[in-house]
N, C-alpha and C positions, 0 to 999 in steps of 0.2 A: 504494500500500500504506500504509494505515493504521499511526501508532506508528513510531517506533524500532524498527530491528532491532539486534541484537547482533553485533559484526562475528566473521565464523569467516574462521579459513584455514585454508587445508585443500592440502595439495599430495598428487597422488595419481602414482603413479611405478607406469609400464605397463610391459610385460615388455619392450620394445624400445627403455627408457629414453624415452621418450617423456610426458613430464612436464607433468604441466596444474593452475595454479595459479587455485584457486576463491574469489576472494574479495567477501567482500559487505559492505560499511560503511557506516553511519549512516542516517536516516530516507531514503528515496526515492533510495537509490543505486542506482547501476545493477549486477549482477554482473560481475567480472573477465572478461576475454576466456578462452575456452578452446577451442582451436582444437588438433585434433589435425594431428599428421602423418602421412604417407601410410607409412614403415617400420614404423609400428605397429598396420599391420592385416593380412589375409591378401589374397590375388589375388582371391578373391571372395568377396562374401556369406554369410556364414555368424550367423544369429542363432538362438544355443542359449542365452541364458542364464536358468535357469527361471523367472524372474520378469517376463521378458520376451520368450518362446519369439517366434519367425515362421520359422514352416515354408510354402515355398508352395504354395498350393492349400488354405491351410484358412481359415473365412470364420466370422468371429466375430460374436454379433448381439445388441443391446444392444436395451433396452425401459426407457420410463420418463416421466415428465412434465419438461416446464417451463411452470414457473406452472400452468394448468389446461389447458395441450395436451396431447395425446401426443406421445412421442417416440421415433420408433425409427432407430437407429445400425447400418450395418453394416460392419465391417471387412474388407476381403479381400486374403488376401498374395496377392502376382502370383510369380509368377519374372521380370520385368521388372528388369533390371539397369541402375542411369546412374551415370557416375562423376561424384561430386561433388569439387573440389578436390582430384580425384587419388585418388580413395578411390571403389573398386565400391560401392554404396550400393543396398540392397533397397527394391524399391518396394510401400506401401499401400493403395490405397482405400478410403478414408473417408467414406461416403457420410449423410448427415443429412438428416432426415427428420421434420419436425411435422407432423401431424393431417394425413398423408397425403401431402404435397407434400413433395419435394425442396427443403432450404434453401440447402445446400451440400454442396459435393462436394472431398476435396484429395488430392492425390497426396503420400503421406509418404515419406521417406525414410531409413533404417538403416541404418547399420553398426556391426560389433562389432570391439573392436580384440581383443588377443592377450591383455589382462587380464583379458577377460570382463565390460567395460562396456562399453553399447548407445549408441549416438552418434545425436542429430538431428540429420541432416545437411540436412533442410530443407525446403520444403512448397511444392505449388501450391494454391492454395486459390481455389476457383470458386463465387460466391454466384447464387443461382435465387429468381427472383419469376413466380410462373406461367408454369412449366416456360422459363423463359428466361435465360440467365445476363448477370448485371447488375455483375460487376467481379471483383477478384482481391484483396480487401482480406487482410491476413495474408501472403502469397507474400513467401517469400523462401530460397535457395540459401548456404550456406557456399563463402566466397570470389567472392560477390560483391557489391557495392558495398561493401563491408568487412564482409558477415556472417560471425558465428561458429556454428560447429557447437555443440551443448551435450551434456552425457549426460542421456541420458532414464532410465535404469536403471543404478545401479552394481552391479561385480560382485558384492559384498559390504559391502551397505547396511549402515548402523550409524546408533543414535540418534544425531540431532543435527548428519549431515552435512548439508550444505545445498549447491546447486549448483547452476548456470546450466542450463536443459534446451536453451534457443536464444538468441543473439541478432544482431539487425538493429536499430537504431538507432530509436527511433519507431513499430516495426513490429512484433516478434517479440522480446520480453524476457519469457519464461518461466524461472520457479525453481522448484526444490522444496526440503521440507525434509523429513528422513526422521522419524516420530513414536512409530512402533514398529516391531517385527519379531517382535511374538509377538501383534497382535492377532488379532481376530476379525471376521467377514462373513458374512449370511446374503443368497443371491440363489436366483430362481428355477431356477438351475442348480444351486446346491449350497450346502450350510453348510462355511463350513473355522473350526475351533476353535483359536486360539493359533498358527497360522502361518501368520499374515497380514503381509505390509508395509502399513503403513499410510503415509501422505505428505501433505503440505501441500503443494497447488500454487497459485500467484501469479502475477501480474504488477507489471513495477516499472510499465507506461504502462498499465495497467488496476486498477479496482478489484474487490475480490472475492475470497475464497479458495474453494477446495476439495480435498474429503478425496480420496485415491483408493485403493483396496485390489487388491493383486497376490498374489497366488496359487501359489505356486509349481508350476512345472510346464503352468499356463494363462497366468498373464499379469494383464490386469487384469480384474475380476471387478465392480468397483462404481466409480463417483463417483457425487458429491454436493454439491452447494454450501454450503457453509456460512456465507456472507459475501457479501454484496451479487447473490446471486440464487437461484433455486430448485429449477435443475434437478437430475434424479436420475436415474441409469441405472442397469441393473446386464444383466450377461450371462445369457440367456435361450438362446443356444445355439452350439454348435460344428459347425461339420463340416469335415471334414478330406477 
C-alpha cells in the first residue's frame, strides 16, 4: 500500500463483551490481530445483516471486464456448515470466471457474532488453467498457523472506520476502510440513490485499491479497481 496511512483505533465491544481491538499504524503496517471468541456468537449460522444478507440457496451473479476480458462471478450460499476455531461458520462458493474458463474457484466462510458484525473466518481458494486446478494460493483458516479471523461487514459502519477483513501472515492481509454510507450505485440490477456503503479495500502484501458498494438488504452490488488494476463487476442477478 502506497503513502502513509493514519493510525485509527478503534475498539469495538460485542454484546457478549467480547472485544476486538483494530489497529492500523504507519506506512506498510500490518493491521492489529482481531480474532473473535467463540461466547460471542450463536450455535449456528445465522447471516442477517442487511448489508451483508447470506440466506442459503440464493446465488448471486456478477458481470464485468478485467482489462479487455470478460468476467463473470458467481456467488452461491450453501447451507454447508464447518466450525472454524470453534465458531459454526456458513459456507460460499465463489466461483471466477474470464472469457469463458474457470480461473478460480474458493470456498468462503461467515459468521455473524451477537452484535450484528459479519466475520471472515476464512477461504479455500483453488486456481484453474485449462479446466485443471494448479494450486491453493490465498487459502487460509482462522486458528491456524496463527490466522486471524477479520470482519468483513460491520454492524453499523460509520465514516472513517477502518478494519482488518482477514489475516494470515504473507498470505491473506485484507483491510477496508468505510468512505461513505449515503453514497450512490448504478448496476444492471438496479440504481440505489444515497444508501449506498461505499468502502476502500487493500492489501498490506498486495498493491492496489478498490471501491466496493453494498446495498442494503442485497449485499454487495459493485467493485471496481481503482488503483493498480482494472477490473469491474457489478451484480447482474439474484435468485433465491
Amino acid at each position: 500500500m502506497q503513502g502513509a496511512m493514519k493510525r485509527v483505533n478503534r475498539v469495538m465491544a460485542l454484546a457478549t463483551e467480547v472485544a476486538v481491538a483494530v489497529v492500523l499504524t504507519g506506512a506498510g503496517a500490518s493491521a492489529g490481530a482481531a480474532s473473535p471468541a467463540s461466547p460471542g456468537f450463536p450455535s449456528g449460522p445465522s447471516i442477517t445483516n442487511p448489508l451483508f444478507p447470506l440466506q442459503p440457496g440464493t446465488t448471486y451473479t456478477y458481470d464485468g471486464t478485467t482489462g479487455t476480458q470478460p468476467e463473470h462471478e458467481v456467488l452461491t450460499v450453501t447451507s454447508n456448515v464447518k466450525k472454524i476455531n470453534g465458531i459454526p461458520s456458513l459456507q460460499v462458493v465463489d466461483s471466477n470466471f474470464v472469457s469463458g474458463h474457470l480461473v478460480e474457484s474458493t470456498l468462503d466462510y461467515y459468521a455473524q457474532d451477537f452484535a450484528g458484525n459479519v466475520w471472515y473466518m476464512g477461504e479455500f481458494a483453488t486456481q484453474y488453467k485449462h479446466g485443471h486446478p494448479t494450486g491453493h494460493v490465498g487459502s487460509w483458516m482462522a486458528g491456524r498457523n496463527e490466522a486471524m479471523s477479520g470482519i468483513i461487514m460491520e454492524a453499523s459502519p460509520r465514516v472513517g472506520d477502518l478494519y482488518r477483513q482477514e489475516f494470515s501472515a504473507g498470505i491473506a492481509e485484507d483491510a477496508a476502510k468505510v468512505l461513505s454510507t449515503t453514497s450512490s450505485v448504478h448496476t444492471p440490477f438496479g440504481t440505489w440513490i444515497n444508501n449506498v456503503l461505499l468502502t476502500k479495500d487493500f492489501s498490506y502484501i498486495e498493491t492496489g485499491v478498490e471501491h466496493k458498494y453494498y446495498v442494503p438488504g442485497i449485499g454487495l452490488v459493485k467493485s471496481k479497481d481503482v488503483v493498480g488494476g482494472s477490473e469491474v463487476l457489478a451484480l447482474t442477478g439474484i435468485q433465491r
